[in-house]
C-alpha positions in Angstrom: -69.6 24.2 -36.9 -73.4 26.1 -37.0 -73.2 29.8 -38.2 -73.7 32.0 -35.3 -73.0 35.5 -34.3 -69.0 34.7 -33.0 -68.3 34.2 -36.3 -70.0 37.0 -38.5 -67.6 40.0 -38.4 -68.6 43.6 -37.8 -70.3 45.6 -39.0 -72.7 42.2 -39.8 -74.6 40.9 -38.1 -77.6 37.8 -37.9 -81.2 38.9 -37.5 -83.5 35.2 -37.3 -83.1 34.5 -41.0 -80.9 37.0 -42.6 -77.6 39.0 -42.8 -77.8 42.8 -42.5 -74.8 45.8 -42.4 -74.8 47.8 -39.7 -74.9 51.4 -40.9 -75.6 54.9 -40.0 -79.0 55.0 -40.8 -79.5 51.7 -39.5 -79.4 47.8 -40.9 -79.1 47.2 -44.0 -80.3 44.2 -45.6 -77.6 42.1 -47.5 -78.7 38.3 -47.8 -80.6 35.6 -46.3 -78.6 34.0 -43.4 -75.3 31.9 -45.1 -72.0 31.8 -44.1 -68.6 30.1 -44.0 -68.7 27.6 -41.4 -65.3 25.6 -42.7 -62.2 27.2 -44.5 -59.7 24.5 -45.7 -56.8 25.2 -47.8 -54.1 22.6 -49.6 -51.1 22.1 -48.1 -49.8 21.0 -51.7 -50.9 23.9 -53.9 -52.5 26.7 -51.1 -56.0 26.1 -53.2 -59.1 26.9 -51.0 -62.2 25.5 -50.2 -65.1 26.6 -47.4 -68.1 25.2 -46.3 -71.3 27.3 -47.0 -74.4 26.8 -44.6 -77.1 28.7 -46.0 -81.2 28.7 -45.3 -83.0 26.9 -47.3 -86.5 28.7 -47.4 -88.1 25.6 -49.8 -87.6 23.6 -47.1 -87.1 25.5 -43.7 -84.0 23.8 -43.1 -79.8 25.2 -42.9 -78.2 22.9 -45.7 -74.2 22.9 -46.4 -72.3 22.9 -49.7 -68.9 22.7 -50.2 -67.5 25.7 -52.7 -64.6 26.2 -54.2 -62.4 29.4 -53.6 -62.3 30.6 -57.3 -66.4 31.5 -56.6 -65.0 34.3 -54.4 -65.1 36.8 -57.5 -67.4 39.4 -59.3 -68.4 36.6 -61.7 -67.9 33.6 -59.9 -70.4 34.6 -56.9 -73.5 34.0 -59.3 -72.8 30.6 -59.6 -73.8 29.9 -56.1 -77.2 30.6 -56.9 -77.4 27.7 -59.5 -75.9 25.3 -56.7 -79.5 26.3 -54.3 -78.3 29.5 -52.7 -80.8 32.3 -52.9 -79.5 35.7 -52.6 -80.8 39.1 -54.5 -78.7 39.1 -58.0 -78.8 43.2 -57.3 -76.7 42.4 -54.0 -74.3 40.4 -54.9 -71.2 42.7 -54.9 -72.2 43.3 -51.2 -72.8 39.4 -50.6 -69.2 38.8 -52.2 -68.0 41.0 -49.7 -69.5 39.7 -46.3 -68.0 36.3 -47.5 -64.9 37.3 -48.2 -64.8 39.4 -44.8 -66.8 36.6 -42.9 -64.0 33.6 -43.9 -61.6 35.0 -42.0 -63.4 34.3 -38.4 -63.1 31.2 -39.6 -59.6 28.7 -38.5 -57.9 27.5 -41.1 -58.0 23.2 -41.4 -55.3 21.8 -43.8 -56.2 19.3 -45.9 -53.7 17.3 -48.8 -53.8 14.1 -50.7 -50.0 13.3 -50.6 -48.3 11.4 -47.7 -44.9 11.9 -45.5 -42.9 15.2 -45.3 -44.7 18.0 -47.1 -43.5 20.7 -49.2 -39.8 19.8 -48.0 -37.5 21.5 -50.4 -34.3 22.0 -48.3 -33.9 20.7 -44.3 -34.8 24.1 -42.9 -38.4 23.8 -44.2 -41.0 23.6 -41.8 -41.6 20.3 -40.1 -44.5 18.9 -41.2 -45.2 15.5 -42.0 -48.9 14.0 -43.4 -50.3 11.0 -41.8 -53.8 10.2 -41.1 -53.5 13.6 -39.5 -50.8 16.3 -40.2 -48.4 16.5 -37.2 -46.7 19.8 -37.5 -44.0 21.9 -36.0 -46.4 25.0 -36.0 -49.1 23.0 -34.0 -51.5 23.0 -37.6 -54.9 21.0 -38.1 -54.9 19.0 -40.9 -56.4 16.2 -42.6 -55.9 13.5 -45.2 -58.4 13.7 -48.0 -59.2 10.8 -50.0 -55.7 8.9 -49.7 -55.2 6.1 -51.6 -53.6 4.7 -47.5 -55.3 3.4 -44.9 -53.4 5.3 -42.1 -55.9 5.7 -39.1 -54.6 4.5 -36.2 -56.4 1.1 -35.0 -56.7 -0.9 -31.9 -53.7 0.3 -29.0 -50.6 1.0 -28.8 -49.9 -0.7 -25.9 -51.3 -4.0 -27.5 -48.8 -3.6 -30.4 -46.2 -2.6 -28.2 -46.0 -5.3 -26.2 -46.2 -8.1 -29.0 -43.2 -5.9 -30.4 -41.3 -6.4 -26.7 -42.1 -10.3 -26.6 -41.4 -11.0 -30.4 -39.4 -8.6 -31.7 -36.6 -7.5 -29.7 -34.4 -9.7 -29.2 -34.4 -11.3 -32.9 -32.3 -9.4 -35.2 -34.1 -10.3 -38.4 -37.5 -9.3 -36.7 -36.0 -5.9 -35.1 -34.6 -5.2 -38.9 -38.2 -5.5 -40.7 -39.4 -2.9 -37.7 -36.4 -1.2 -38.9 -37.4 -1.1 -42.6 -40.7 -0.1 -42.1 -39.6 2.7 -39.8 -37.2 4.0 -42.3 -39.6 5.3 -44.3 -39.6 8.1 -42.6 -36.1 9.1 -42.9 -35.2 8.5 -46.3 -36.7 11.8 -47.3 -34.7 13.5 -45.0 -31.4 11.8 -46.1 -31.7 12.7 -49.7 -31.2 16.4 -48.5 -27.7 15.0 -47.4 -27.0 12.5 -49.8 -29.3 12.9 -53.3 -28.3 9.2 -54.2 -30.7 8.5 -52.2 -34.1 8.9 -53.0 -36.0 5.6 -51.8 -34.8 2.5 -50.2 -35.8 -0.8 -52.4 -35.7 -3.8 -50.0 -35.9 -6.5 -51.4 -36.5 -10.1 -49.3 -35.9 -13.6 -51.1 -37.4 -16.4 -49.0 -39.6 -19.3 -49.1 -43.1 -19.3 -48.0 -42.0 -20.7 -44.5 -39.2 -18.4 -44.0 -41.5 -15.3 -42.3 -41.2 -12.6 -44.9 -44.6 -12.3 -45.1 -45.5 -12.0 -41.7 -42.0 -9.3 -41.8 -43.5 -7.4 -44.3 -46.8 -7.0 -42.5 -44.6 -5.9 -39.0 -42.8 -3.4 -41.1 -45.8 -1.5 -42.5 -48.0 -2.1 -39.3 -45.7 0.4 -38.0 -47.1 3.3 -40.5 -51.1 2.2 -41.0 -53.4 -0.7 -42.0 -50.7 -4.0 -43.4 -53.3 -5.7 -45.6 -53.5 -5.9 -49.4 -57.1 -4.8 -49.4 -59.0 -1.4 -48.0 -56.3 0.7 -48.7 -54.0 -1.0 -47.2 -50.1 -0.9 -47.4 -49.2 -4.1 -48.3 -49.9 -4.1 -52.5 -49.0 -7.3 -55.0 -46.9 -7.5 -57.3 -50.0 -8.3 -60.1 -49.9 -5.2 -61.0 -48.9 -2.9 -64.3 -46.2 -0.1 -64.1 -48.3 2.6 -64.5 -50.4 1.3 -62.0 -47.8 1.0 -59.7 -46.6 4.5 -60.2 -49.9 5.9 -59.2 -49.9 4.3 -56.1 -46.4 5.4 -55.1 -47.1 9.1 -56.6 -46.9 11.5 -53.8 -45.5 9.3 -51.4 -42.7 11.0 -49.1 -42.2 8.8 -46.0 -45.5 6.1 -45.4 -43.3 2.2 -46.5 -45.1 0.1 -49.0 -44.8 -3.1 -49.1 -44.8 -5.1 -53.2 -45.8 -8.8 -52.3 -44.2 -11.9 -54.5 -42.7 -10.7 -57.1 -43.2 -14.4 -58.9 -46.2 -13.3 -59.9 -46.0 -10.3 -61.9 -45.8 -9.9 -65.7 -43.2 -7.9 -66.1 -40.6 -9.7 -67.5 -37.5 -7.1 -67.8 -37.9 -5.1 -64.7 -35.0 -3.2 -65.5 -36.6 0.2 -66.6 -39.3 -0.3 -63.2 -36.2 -0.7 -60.8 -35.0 2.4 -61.9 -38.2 4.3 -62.0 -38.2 3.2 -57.7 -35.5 4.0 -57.2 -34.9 7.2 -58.5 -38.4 8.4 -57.5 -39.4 9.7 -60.5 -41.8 7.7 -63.4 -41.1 8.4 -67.7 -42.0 11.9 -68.7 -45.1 10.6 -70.7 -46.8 13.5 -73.2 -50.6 14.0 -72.9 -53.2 14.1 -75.9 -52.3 17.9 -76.8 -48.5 17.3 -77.2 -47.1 18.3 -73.8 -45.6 16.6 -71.2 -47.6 15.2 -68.4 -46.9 16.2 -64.4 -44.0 13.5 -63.3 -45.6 11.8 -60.5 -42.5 11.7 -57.6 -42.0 9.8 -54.4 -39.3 9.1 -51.7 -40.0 6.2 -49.1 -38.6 3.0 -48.6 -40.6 0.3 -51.1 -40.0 -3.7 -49.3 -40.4 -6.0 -52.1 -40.9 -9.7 -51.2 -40.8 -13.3 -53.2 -39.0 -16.5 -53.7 -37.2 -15.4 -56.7 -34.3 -13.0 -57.0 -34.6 -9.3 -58.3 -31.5 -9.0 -59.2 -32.0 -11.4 -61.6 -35.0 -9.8 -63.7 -32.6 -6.5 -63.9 -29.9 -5.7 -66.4 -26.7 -6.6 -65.5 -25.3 -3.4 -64.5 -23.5 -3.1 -61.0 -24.7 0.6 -60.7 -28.7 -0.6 -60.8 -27.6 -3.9 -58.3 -25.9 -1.5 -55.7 -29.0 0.5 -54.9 -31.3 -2.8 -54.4 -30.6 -4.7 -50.9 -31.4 -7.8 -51.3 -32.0 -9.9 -48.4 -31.6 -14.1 -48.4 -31.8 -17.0 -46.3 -33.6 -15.0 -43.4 -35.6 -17.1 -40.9 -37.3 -13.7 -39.5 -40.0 -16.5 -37.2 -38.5 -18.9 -35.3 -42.2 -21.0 -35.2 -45.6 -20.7 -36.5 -47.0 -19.9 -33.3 -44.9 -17.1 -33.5 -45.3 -16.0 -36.9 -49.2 -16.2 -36.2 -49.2 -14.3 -32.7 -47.2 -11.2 -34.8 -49.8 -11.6 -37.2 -53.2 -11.5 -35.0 -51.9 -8.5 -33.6 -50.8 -6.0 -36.1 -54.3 -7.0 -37.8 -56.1 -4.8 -35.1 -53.4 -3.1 -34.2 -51.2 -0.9 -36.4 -50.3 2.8 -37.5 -48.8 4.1 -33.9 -45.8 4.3 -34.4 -44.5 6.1 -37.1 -46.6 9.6 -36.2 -45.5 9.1 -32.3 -41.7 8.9 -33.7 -42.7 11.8 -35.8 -44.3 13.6 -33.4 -40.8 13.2 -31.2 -38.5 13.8 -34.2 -39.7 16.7 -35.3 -40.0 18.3 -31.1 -36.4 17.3 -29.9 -34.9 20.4 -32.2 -31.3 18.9 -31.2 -31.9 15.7 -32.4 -33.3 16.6 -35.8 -30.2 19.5 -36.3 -27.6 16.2 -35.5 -29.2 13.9 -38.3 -26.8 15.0 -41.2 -23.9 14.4 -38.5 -25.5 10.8 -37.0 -26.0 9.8 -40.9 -22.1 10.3 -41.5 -21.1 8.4 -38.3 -23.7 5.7 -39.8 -21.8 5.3 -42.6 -18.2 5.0 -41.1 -19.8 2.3 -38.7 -21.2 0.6 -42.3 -17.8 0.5 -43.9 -16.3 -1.0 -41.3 -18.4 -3.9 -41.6 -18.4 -4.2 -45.5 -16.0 -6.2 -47.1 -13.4 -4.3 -49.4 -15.2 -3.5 -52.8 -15.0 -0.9 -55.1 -19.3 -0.3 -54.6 -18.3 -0.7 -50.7 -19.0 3.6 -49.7 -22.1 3.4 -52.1 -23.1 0.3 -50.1 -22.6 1.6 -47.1 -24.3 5.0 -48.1 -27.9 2.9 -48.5 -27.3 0.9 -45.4 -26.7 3.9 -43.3 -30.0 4.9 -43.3 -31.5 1.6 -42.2 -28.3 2.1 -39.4 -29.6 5.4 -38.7 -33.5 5.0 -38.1 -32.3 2.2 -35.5 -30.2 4.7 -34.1 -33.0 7.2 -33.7 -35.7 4.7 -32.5 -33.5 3.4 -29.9 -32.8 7.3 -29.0 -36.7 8.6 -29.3 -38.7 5.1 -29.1 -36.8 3.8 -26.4 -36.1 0.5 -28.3 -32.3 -1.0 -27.5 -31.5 -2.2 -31.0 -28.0 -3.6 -31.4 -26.4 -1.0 -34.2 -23.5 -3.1 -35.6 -25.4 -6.4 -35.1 -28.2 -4.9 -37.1 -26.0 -4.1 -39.6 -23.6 -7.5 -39.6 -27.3 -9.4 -40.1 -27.1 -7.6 -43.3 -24.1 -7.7 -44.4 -24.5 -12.1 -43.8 -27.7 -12.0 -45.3 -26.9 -9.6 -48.8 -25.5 -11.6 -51.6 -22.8 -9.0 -52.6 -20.9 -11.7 -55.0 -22.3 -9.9 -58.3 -21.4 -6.3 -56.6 -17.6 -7.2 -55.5 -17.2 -9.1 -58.7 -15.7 -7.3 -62.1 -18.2 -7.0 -64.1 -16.3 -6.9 -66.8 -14.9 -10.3 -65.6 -18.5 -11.3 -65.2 -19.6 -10.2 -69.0 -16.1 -11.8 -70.5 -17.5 -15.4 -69.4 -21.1 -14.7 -70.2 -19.7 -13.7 -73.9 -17.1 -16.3 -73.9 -20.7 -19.4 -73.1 -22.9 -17.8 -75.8 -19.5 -18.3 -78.1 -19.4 -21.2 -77.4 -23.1 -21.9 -77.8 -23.1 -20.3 -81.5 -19.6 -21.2 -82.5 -21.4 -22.1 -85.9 -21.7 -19.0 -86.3 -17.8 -18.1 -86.3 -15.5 -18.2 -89.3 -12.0 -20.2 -88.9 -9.2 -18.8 -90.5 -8.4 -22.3 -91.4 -11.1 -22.7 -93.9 -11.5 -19.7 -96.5 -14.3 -20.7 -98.2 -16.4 -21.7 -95.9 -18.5 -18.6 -94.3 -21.6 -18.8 -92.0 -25.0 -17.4 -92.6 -24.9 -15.8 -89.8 -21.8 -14.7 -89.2 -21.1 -13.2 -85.8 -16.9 -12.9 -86.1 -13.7 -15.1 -87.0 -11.2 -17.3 -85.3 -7.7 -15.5 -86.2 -5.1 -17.1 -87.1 -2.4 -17.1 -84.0 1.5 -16.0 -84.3 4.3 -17.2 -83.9 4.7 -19.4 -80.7 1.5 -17.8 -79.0 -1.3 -20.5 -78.2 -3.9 -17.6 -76.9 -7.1 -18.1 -78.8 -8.1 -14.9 -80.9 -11.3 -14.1 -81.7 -12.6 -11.0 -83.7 -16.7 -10.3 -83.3 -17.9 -8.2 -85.7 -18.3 -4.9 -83.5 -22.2 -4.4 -84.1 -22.5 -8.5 -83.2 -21.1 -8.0 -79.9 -23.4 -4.9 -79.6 -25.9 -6.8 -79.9 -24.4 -9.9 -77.6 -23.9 -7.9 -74.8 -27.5 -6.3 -75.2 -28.9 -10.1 -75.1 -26.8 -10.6 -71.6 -28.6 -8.2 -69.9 -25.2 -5.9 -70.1 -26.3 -1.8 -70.4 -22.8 -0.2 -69.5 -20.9 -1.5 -72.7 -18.2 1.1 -72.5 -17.4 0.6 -69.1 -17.2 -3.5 -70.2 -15.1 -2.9 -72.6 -12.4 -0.2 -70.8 -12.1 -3.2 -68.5 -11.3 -5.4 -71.3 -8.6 -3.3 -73.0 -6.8 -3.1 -68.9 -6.9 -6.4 -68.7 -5.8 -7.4 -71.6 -8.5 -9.3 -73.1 -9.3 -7.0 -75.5 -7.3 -6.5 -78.4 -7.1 -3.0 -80.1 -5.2 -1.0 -82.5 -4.0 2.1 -80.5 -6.2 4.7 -78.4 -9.0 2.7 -80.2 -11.2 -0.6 -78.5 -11.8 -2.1 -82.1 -9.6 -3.8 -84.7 -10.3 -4.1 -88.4 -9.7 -7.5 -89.9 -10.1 -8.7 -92.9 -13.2 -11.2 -93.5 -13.6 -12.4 -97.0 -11.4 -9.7 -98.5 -13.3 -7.2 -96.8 -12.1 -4.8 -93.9 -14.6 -5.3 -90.7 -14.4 -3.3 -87.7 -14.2 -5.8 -84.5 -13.7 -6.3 -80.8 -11.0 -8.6 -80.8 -11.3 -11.0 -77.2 -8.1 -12.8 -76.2 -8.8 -16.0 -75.1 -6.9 -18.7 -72.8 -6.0 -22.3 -75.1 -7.8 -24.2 -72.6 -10.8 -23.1 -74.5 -9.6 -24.7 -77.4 -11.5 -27.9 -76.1 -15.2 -26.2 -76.3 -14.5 -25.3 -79.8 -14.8 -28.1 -81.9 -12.8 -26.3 -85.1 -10.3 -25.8 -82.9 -7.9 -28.6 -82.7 -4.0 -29.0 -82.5 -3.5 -29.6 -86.4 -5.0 -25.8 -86.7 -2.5 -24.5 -84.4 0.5 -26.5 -85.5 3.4 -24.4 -87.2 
């Protein structure tokens, strides 16, 4: 935009190089020409910056500046002079107010550095969701300024589109990575409903022929550019946690994608998978003592790599139930294929998520039914789970993956298969550590390191005899009772069940006591015995004779009566 007279407001007005006030006695002279000729303001925190075109009389020549909306005061105006903008010092109360007067002919453009649904603080906000561009309810400009995503819209739609028709529908594994990266969009929405859901961690175990690289490339072609370089969504797993933070920070809807998880060097991911998960990084303190802004995000995060996450995680069920895990998928069916899905979404990528925005956010009867289409989601879920006691919290996660389907086939005219969408999950999710105890689970992982450091346990049948590290005592058993009791000293099998990988210790150990492997005196989970004339607090663990074998103190003369 050049500074002419549609945008000076009365009583200004341009005369060849200069502004003047129009006043009784005739024009007044107030500054040579300048004026706001761009007025942008943050959708994240309202701040304001313009545009200032001013003549440059060194030169002969109208240059711009960018300024910053705190210079639009009695004592910031002066500072435009030191930035090449000449104006009489004796004038500048009158300058401040032609600019202040003059911004308002000027539209508004929206500008913000975060991504996905802004300023959504309850599901009656106003609809407005930042891509490349901001697609609103209220019809606002906006742009994305210096995002750390690569979200422009490349090649055609109609190119990507019709790879999606040949390859994609049709194969249930390749409709569910469209799916994922779709999804992104919805999970913001659904932690209005449901606040145990704040981001979708997919994770997908494969081998390097298995396609989850070329899925993982579908899946965030469907939001902007799926490459691990220029900005693009796809991002490796090399990477540090603080580093990764950053680039999730702000993030409320675009899908990234963490590529091959062998190769990062975080050993104990444990403390990351809950940071993605819950959206939210470690309050860290800053040099002067106080607490540093938490950096936030809700999107779904597709993690891909021939080992298991699950297994660099604590063992604790309630951390396992919010990763899907995904194994044993052949998402290509031949490298032709694989490499035709791949050509394309190279050149071709970022139409469809805005375009499914776009129709989302205009079909007012749709959007209003989500909360009620994300309940019927789940019902369908359960249905198809098998009986657990993490099966509603399951089925809660799933639902959304159920319920972007749902809305794609509704908006985007896809025909995905609902319940065959979700029975390829269910097959392909290894749920054996979720429906398993885990107190059943931690009893035989503590029962093999027993048995791996039995030199480290006292035998009731030898008093002198005590070892230097000593982790508990055999007891002796009573009467005609063959069960094998052993009492761990209770800050040993603290410290067992923190090798193991075990967090929720109490919940471990209430399982125990119910089941009757763990001896206790009453309304307590220890038991004090006597080791080497001294009273020790233990856990006392019940165990079956057929052990007796992997204990080599234990033999039949030691149990005779």
């Amino acid at each position: 935009m050049y500074l002419n007279e549609n945008i000076i407001p009365y009583p200004y007005c341009l005369q060849n190089t200069a502004i003047y006030r129009r006043e009784k006695d005739g024009a007044k002279f107030i500054t040579p020409v300048m004026g706001i000729v761009g007025h942008y303001r943050s959708l994240e925190t309202h701040a304001e910056i313009y545009d200032l075109q001013y003549f440059e009389t060194a030169t002969g020549y109208f240059e711009n500046i960018r300024i910053d909306g705190k210079l639009f005061t009695t004592q910031g105006i002066e500072k435009l002079i030191s930035q090449g903008v000449n104006f009489p010092v004796r004038n500048k109360i009158a300058v401040l107010d032609y600019l202040i007067a003059q911004r308002g002919c000027i539209p508004i453009q929206y500008y913000y550095n975060s991504v996905g649904w802004v300023e959504k603080n309850n599901w009656q906000d106003d609809k407005q969701f930042a891509h490349a561009e901001l697609i609103s309810s209220k019809n606002m400009v906006g742009f994305n300024e210096g995002s750390r995503y690569d979200l422009v819209s490349r090649g055609t739609f109609d190119d990507w589109n019709n790879m999606v028709q040949q390859e994609v529908m049709g194969n249930t594994a390749l409709e569910l990575a469209l799916v994922l990266g779709a999804s992104s969009t919805l999970v913001p929405l659904v932690s209005f409903i449901n606040p145990d859901i704040s981001n979708l961690l997919v994770h997908i175990v494969g081998q390097s022929s298995s396609g989850k690289t070329t899925s993982a490339q579908l899946a965030a072609s469907v939001s902007g550019r799926p490459t691990t370089n220029n900005r693009g969504l796809i991002r490796t797993w090399a990477t540090t946690q603080n580093a990764l933070m950053a680039t999730l920070n702000n993030n409320f809807g675009i899908p990234l994608v963490l590529d091959e998880i062998s190769i990062s060097q975080i050993r104990d991911m444990t403390s990351l998978v809950y940071q993605l998960v819950d959206g939210n990084e470690k309050a860290r303190s800053n040099q002067d003592a106080g607490l540093k802004k938490i950096r936030n995000w809700s999107t779904t995060i597709i993690s891909t790599g021939e080992a298991r996450l699950t297994e660099k995680v604590a063992k604790n069920d309630g951390l396992k139930v919010r990763i899907l895990e995904l194994s044993d998928v052949e998402f290509t069916t031949s490298p032709e294929q694989a490499e035709h899905i791949k050509s394309v979404v190279a050149t071709n990528y970022g139409w469809l998520q805005p375009e499914f925005v776009r129709r989302l956010i205009a079909e007012d009867v749709i959007w209003n039914a989500i909360p009620e289409r994300y309940t019927q989601c789940i019902d369908l879920c359960v249905k198809q789970l098998p009986e657990s006691r993490y099966r509603h919290r399951i089925a809660d996660r799933n639902a959304v993956i159920v319920l972007t389907a749902y809305l794609l086939n509704k908006l985007m005219g896809t025909s995905i298969d609902l319940e065959k969408l979700h029975g390829f999950i269910v097959k392909h999710t290894d749920n054996a550590h979720i429906g398993q105890d885990v107190g059943q689970e931690a009893f035989s992982d503590v029962v093999q390191y027993l048995i791996q450091h039995q030199r480290d346990l006292k035998s009731y049948v030898d008093k002198y005899n005590t070892p230097l590290n000593l982790i508990g005592i055999f007891l002796r058993p009573e009467g005609t009772d063959t069960n094998i009791r052993v009492a761990i000293l209770k800050k040993e099998m603290t410290r067992i069940l923190d090798d193991l990988g075990y967090e929720d210790k109490a919940t471990i150990l209430k399982l125990w006591k119910k089941r009757g492997i763990l001896e206790s005196e009453k309304d307590r989970k220890t038991n004090r015995v006597t080791i080497n004339r001294r009273r020790e607090v233990t856990y006392t663990l019940k165990l079956d004779w057929n052990y007796r074998e992997s204990f080599f103190v234990l033999n039949q003369k030691h149990f005779s009566n």
